[in-house]
N, C-alpha and C positions, 0 to 999 in steps of 0.2 A: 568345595561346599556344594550339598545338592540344592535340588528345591525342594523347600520345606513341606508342598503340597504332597511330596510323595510319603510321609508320615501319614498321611489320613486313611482311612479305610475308606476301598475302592474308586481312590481318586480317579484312576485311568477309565474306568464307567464314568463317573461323573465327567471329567473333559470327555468322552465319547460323545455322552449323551448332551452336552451343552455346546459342542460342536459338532456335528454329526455327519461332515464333509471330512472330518478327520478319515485320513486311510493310514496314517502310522503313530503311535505312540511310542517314542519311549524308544524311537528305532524296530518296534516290532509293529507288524501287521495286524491292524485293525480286522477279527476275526468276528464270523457271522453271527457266531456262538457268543460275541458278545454285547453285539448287535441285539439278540434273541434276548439275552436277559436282560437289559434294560426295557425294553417293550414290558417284556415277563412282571418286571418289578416296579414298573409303572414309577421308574421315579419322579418326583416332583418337582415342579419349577421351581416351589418354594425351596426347597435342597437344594435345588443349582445355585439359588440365588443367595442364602444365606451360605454356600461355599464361595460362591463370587465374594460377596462382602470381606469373607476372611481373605482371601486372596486380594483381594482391594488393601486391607488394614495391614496385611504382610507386607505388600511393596510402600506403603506412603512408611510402616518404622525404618524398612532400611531404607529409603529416602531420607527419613530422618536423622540418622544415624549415620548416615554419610555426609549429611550437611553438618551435624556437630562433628566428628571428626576434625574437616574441613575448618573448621570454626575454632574448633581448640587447635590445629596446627599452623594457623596463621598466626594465630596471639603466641605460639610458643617461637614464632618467628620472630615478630614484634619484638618480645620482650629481651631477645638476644641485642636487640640494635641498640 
C-alpha cells in the first residue's frame, strides 16, 4: 500500500516546500529546478497547512481503523471461548 499523499497534485513541492532541509524524496534528489519553482509559485503556508491537516486526518483514520480491527479481533476471540 502506498501513501496516500502521493495522490495529491504536487505533493513532492509541497513536502519540499514544508520541509526544506529535505535533500531526497521519493528516493530522488531534491532538484534546484524545484527548489526555483516553489519560490516561483509563492506557495502558501496556508496550503502547507491545510495539507498538513489532511495528512493529520489520514493518520488519526488509520489509527482508527486499526484500533477497531484490533477491537473486533479480540471479541471474535472472546466469543470462541
Amino acid at each position: 500500500m502506498g501513501n496516500p499523499i502521493t495522490t495529491e497534485a504536487d505533493y513532492r513541492l509541497y513536502a519540499i516546500a514544508y520541509c526544506p532541509q529535505l535533500a531526497y524524496v521519493d528516493f530522488e534528489a531534491v532538484e534546484v529546478q524545484e527548489r526555483q519553482a516553489i519560490k516561483e509559485s509563492a506557495m502558501a503556508v496556508d496550503e502547507i497547512r491545510v495539507l498538513d491537516e489532511r495528512l493529520v486526518a489520514m493518520k488519526e483514520a488509520a489509527a482508527n481503523t486499526a484500533a477497531e480491527e484490533q477491537r473486533i479481533s479480540r471479541l471474535k476471540v472472546c466469543s470462541l471461548h
